[in-house]
ChimeraX commands (.cxc) that place a marker at each C-alpha (Angstrom):
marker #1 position -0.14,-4.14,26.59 radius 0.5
marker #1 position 2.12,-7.04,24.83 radius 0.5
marker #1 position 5.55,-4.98,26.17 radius 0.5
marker #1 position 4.70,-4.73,29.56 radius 0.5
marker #1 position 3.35,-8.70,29.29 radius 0.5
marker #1 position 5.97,-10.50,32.03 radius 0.5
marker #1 position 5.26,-13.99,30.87 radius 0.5
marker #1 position 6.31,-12.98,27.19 radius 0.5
marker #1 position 9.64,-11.05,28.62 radius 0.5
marker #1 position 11.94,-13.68,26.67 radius 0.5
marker #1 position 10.02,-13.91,23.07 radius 0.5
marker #1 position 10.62,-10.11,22.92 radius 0.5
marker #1 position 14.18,-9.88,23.54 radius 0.5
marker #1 position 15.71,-8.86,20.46 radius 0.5
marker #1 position 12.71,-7.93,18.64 radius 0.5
marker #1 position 11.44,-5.20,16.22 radius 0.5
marker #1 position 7.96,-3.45,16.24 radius 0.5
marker #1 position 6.53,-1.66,13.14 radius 0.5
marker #1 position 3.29,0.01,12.96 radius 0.5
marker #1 position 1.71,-0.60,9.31 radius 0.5
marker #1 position -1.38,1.25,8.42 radius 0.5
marker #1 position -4.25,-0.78,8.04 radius 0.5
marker #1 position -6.15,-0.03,4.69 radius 0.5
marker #1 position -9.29,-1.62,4.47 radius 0.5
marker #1 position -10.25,-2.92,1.76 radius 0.5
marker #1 position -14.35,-2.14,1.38 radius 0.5
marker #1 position -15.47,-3.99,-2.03 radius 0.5
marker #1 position -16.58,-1.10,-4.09 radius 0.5
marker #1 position -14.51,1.07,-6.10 radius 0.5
marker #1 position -15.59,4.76,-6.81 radius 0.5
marker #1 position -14.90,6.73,-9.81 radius 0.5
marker #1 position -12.48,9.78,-9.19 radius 0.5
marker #1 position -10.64,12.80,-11.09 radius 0.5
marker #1 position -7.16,13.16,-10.80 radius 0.5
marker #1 position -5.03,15.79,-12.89 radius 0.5
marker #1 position -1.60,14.24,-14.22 radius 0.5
marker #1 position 1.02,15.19,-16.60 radius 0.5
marker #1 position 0.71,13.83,-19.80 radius 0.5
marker #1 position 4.08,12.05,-19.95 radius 0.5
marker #1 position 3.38,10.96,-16.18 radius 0.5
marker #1 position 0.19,9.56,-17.56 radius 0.5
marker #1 position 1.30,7.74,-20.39 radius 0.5
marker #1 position 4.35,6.54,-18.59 radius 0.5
marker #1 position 1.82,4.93,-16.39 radius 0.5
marker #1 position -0.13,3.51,-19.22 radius 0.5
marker #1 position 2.78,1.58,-20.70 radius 0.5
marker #1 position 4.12,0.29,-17.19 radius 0.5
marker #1 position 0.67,-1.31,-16.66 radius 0.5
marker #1 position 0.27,-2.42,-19.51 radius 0.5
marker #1 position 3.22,-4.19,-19.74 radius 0.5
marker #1 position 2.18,-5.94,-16.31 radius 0.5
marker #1 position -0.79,-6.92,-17.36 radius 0.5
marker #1 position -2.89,-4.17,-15.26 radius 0.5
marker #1 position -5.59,-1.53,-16.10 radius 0.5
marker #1 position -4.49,1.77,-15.05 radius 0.5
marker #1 position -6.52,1.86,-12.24 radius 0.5
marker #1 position -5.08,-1.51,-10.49 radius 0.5
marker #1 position -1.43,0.02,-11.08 radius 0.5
marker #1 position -2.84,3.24,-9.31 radius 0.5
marker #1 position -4.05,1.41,-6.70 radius 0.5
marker #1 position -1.12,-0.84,-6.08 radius 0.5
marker #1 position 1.17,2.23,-6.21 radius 0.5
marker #1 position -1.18,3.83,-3.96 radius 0.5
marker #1 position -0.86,1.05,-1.47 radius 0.5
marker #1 position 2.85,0.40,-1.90 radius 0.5
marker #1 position 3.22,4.38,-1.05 radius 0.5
marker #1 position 1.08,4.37,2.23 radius 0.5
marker #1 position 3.04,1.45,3.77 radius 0.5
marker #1 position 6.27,3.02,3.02 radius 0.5
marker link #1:1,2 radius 0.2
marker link #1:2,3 radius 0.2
marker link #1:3,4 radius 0.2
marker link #1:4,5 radius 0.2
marker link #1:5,6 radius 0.2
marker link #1:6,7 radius 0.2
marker link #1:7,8 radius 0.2
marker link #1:8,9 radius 0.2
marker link #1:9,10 radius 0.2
marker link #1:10,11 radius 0.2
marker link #1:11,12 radius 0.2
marker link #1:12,13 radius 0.2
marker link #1:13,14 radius 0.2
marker link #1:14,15 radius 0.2
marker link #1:15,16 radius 0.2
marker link #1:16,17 radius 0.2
marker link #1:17,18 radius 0.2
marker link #1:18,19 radius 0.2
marker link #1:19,20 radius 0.2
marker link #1:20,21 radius 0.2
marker link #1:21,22 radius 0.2
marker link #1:22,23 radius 0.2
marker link #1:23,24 radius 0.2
marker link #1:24,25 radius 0.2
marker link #1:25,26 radius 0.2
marker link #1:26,27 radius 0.2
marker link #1:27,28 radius 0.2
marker link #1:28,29 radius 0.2
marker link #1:29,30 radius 0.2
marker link #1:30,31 radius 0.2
marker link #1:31,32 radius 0.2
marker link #1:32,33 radius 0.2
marker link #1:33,34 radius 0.2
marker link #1:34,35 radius 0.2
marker link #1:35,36 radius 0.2
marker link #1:36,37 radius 0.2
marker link #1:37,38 radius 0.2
marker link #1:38,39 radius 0.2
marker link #1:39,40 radius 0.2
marker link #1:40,41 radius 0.2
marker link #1:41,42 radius 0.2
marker link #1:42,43 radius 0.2
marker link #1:43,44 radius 0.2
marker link #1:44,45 radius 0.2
marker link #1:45,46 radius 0.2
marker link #1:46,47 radius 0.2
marker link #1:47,48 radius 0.2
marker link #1:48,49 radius 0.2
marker link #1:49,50 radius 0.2
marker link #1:50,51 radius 0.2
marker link #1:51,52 radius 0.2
marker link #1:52,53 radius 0.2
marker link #1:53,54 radius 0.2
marker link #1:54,55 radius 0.2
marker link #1:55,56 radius 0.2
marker link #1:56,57 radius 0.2
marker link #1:57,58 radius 0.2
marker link #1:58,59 radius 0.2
marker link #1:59,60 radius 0.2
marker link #1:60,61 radius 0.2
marker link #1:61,62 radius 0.2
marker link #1:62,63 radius 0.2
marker link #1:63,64 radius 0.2
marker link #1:64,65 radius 0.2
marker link #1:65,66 radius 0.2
marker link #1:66,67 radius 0.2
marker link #1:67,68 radius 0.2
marker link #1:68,69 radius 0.2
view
């Protein structure tokens, strides 16, 4: 285990740890059904559309951004 490592004693004086789930990233997306609020919904709409996104890429990236928090 890197902590109990000796030789790296010095490099880990002073440092941080964070654990940050890993979310693999498979190459196939499947089609769900989610239930949302209309004004949730379109609130979502606008925000990705005004990025640029599909709804389902904001989803995802808001998704992503959640898990890591």
């Amino acid at each position: 285990m890197i902590v109990n490592d000796d030789a790296l004693a010095e490099d880990l004086e002073g440092a941080s740890f964070a654990l940050v789930p890993l979310v693999r990233d498979l190459g196939s997306t499947t089609r769900i059904n989610v239930s949302l609020d209309l004004g949730l919904l379109r609130a979502i709409d606008e925000e990705a559309r005004s990025r640029g996104q599909t709804r389902s890429a904001f989803l995802a990236s808001a998704a992503r951004r959640e898990l890591i928090d």
